[in-house]
C-alpha positions in Angstrom: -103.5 34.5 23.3 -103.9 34.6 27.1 -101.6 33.2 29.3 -103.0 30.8 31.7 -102.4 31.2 35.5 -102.5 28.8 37.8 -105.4 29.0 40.3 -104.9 31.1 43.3 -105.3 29.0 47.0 -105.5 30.6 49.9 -102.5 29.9 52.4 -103.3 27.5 54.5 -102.2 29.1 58.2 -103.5 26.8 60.7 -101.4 23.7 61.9 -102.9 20.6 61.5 -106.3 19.5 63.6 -105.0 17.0 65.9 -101.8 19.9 67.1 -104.7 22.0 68.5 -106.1 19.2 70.6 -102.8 18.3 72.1 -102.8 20.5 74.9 -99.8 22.2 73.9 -99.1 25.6 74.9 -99.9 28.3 72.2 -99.3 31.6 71.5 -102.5 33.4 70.1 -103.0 36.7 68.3 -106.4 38.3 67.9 -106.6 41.2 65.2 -109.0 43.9 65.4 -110.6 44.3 62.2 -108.1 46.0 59.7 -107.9 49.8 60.4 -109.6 49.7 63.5 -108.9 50.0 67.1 -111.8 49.1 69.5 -110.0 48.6 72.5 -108.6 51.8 72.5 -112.1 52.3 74.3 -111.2 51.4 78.0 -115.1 50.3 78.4 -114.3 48.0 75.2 -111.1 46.6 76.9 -112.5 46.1 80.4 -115.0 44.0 78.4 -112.5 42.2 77.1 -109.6 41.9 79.6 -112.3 40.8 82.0 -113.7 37.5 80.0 -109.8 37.0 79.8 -109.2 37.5 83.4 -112.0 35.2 84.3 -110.8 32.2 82.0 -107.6 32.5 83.6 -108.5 32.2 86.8 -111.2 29.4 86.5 -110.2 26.0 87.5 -109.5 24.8 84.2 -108.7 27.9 82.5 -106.2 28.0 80.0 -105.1 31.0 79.7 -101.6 31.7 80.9 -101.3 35.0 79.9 -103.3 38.1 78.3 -103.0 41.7 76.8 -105.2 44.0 75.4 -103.6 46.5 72.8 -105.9 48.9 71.3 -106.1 46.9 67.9 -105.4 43.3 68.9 -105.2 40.6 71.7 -102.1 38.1 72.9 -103.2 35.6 74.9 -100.9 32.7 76.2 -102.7 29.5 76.4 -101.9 26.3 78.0 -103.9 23.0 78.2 -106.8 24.3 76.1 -108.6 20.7 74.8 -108.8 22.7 71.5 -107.4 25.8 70.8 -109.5 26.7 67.6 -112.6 25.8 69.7 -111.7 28.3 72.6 -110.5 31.2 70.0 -113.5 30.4 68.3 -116.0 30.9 71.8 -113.8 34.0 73.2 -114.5 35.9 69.9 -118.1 35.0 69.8 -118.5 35.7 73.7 -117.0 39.7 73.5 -118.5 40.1 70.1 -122.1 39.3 71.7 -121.2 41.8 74.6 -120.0 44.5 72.4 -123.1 44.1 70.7 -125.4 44.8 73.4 -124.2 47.8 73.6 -123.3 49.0 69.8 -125.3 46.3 67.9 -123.1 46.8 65.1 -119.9 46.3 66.5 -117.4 44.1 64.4 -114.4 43.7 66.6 -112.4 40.5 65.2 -110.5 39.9 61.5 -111.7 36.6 60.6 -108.6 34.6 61.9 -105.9 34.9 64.6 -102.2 33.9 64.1 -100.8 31.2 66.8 -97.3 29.5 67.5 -96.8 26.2 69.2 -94.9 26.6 72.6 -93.3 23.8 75.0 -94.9 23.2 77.8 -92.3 24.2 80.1 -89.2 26.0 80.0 -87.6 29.2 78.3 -89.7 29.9 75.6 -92.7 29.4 77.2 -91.8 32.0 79.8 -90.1 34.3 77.3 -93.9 34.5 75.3 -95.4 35.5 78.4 -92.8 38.4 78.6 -93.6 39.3 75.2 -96.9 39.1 76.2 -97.2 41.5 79.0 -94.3 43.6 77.7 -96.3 44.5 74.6 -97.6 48.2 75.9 -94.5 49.1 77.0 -92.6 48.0 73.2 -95.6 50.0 71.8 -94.8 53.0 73.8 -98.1 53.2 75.5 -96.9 53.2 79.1 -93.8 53.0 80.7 -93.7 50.2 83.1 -95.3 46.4 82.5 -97.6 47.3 85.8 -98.9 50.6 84.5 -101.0 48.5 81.7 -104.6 48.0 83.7 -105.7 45.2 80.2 -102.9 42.5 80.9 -102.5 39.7 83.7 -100.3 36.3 84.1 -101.0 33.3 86.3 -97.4 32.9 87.1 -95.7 33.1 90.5 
C-alpha cells in the first residue's frame, strides 16, 4: 500500500501586494536564465545598463542603484509605485531589445529575489555598496570604478 504525500506548493517568495506599492526601498535581483550568462556580452550589458541608467536619471526614476554581472542584475530601487510592475516592464523592455537583434534571446529566470530596505539610513546605503561592490567581490575587476555596467544616484 502507497503512502500518501501531501501535495507539493510552490513557496510563496513574494511579500504581500500592498508592501510593493508602499514606496519602500527594495533590493532587487534579476537572474539570467540558469546556466547562462548573456551580459558577459558587453553589447548585451550596454543594452541593459543603459535602460538602467536612463530610469535612474529620469525625474521620477526609481532606481537608486544598478549593476550588471554577467548572469544577473542588482538594482536598488526607491519610490517605485509598484515594484512587481517595474520588474515586470524592465524585463519585458531588454527582452524586446535583445530580441531585435537575436530573436531568440531568453535572458530572465522567471522571477527575481527582493528585500525590503528603509528608506533612509545604514542599510539603505550599505545595499548600494553591495550593489556596486559586486564586480569587485566576484573578482572581475579591481576597483568599484573600473566596472563600465554599474551607476548610483548618490552624492
Amino acid at each position: 500500500m502507497h503512502e500518501q504525500r501531501p501535495p507539493r506548493f510552490r513557496r510563496r517568495i513574494r511579500l504581500a501586494p500592498e508592501a510593493y506599492r508602499s514606496g519602500a526601498a527594495f533590493l532587487v535581483t534579476v537572474c539570467a536564465v540558469r546556466g547562462t550568462a548573456p551580459f558577459h556580452d558587453p553589447h548585451r550589458a550596454n543594452i541593459v545598463a543603459r535602460r538602467l541608467l536612463a530610469a535612474r536619471n529620469s525625474r521620477r526614476g526609481p532606481v537608486v542603484a544598478y549593476c550588471v554581472m554577467p548572469d544577473h542584475v542588482h538594482i536598488v530601487l526607491a519610490g517605485a509605485p509598484d515594484v512587481v510592475q517595474w520588474v515586470r516592464e524592465f524585463k519585458a523592455g531588454t527582452t524586446a531589445e535583445l530580441r531585435r537583434e537575436d530573436p531568440g534571446a531568453r535572458p530572465w529566470q522567471r522571477s527575481f529575489h527582493d528585500r525590503c530596505l528603509p528608506l533612509h539610513g545604514e542599510s539603505l546605503d550599505a545595499a548600494v555598496t553591495y550593489v556596486l561592490e559586486n564586480p569587485v567581490r566576484a573578482g572581475l575587476v579591481a576597483r568599484v570604478a573600473d566596472w563600465p555596467w554599474a551607476g548610483h544616484g548618490l552624492a
